[in-house]
N, C-alpha and C positions, 0 to 999 in steps of 0.2 A: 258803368254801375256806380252808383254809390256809396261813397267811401263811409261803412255804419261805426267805425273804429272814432272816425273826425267827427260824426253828428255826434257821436258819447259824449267824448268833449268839450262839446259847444254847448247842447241842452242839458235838462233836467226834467227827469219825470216824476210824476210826485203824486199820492193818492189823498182826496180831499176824503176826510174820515169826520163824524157827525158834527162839526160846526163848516160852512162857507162863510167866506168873508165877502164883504160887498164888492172888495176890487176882481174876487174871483166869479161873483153874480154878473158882474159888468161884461166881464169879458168871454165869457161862455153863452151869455146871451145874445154879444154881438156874434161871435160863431154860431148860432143857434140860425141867427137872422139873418144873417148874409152870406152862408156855408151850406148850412140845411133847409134852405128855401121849398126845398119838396117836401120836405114832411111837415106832420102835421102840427107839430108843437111852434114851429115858425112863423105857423098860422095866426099864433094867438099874440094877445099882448105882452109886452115886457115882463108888467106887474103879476102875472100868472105864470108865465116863463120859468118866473125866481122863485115864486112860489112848489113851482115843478120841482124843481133844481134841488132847494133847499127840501123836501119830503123825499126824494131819492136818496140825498148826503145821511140822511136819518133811518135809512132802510137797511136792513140787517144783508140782505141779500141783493142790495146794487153797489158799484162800484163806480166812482167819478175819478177817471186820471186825467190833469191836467200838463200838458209842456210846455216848458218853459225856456225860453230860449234870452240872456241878458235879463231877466227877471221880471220877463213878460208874456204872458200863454198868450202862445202860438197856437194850440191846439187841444182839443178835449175827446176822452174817449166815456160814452155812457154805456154798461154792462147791465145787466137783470139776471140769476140765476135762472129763472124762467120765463117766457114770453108772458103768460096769462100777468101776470105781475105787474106789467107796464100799462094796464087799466084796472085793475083792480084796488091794487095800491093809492091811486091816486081820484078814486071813488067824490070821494072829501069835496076834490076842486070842478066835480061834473058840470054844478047848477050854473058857475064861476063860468067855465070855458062854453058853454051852450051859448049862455046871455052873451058874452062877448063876440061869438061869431054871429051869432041874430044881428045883434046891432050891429055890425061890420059889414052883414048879407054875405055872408062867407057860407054861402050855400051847398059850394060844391065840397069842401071840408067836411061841415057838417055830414054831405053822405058818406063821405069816405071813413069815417068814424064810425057811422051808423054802421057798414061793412065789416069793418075791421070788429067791432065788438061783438057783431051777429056770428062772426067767422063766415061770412058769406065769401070773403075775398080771396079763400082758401077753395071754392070747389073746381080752382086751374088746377089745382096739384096734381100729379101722378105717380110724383114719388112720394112715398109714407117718410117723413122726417122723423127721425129717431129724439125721443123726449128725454133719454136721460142723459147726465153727467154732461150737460152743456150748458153753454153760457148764451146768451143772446147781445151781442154788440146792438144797443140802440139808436145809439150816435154815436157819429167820429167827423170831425172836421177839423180841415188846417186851415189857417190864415192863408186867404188867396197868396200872396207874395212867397209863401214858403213852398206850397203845390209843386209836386214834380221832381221834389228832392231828398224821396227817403224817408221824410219825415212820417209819413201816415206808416209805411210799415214799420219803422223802428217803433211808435206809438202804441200800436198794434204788440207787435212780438215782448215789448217789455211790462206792456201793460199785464198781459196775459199770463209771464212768471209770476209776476207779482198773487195772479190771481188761483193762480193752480200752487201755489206756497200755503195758502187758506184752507185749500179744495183739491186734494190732488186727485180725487176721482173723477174731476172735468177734465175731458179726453177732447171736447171741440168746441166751435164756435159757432155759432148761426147769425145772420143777418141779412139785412136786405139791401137793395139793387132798386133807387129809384128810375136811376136814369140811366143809359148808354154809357156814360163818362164815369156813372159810378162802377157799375158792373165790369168795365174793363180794369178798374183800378184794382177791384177784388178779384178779378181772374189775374190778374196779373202776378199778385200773392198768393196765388194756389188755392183757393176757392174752388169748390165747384160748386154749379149749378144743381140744386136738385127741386125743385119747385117752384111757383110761378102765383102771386097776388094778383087778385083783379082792385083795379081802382075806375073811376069815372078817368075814360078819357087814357087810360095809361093803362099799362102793366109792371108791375114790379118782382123782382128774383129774387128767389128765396137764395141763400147761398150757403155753404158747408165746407169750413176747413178743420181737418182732425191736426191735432197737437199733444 
């Protein structure tokens, strides 16, 4: 097991609060792009990416923790007090992210959006997910080189002090399970399973840790 006493000491976690700076745009993007390759915002270009990025750092109810490891993030966690939040919010950039996947023929995205906004992607469920006093993890990635050492759950557990310090009536976390490799990394932190996304092509898990 990993020694979380020794990763204290080496990194730093730190919450980006209404301005990002561009070295932090940079480097969250490339995690975005080469970390979060499933999902949907990886999809898109840079220039909208940041644009994401920077309307989240401005929303009262999301939270951006980045790690810092020698004074370079390693890793990024994205928070939303509530799901619906993570398209509504970002309404503004629709006409921005449509045209950019047309012209890219980023076909299969596009449905999986269409899904995802319809709640279509929701009638796998069988367990009723509980709505309040939760948080939704939207993103988390580590720098491939860092993977496999601690770092996603220490990212994870101090992000979340941080965030029940604000909020102490959030009692749990919800997120999702694009792939086989992600979903073992969240069961592996005590996750469980309790619902199931449809997407084109794939399924994704819904997943639930109380804290």
């Amino acid at each position: 097991m990993r020694n979380t006493k020794l990763i204290k000491k080496k990194i730093i976690i730190r919450e980006i609060v209404n301005k990002i700076s561009l070295k932090e745009l940079d480097a969250i993007s490339y995690l975005v792009k080469n970390e979060n390759f499933e999902s949907i915002l990886s999809n898109l270009n840079k220039k909208i990416i940041k644009k994401y990025l920077k309307t989240a750092v401005n929303y009262k109810d999301a939270y951006i923790f980045v790690l810092l490891k020698d004074n370079i993030i390693i890793g990024y966690a994205l928070y939303f007090k509530r799901e619906t939040d993570i398209f509504k919010k970002f309404s503004s950039l629709k006409f921005e992210i449509i045209t950019d996947l047309i012209l890219r023929f980023k076909t299969l995205v596009l449905f999986n959006i269409f899904l995802a906004v319809s709640k279509l992607d929701q009638l796998m469920n069988l367990k009723k997910k509980e709505k309040k006093n939760y948080v939704n993890l939207n993103l988390l990635a580590i720098k491939k080189e860092y993977q496999s050492k601690g770092y996603g759950k220490f990212l994870i557990e101090s992000s979340v002090k941080k965030i029940k310090k604000k909020d102490a009536k959030i009692n749990k976390i919800i997120c999702e399970a694009p792939s086989k490799r992600v979903l073992k990394f969240y069961l592996k932190n005590n996750f469980d399973i309790i619902g199931k996304k449809l997407r084109l092509f794939r399924i994704f898990y819904i997943l639930q840790k109380r804290i």
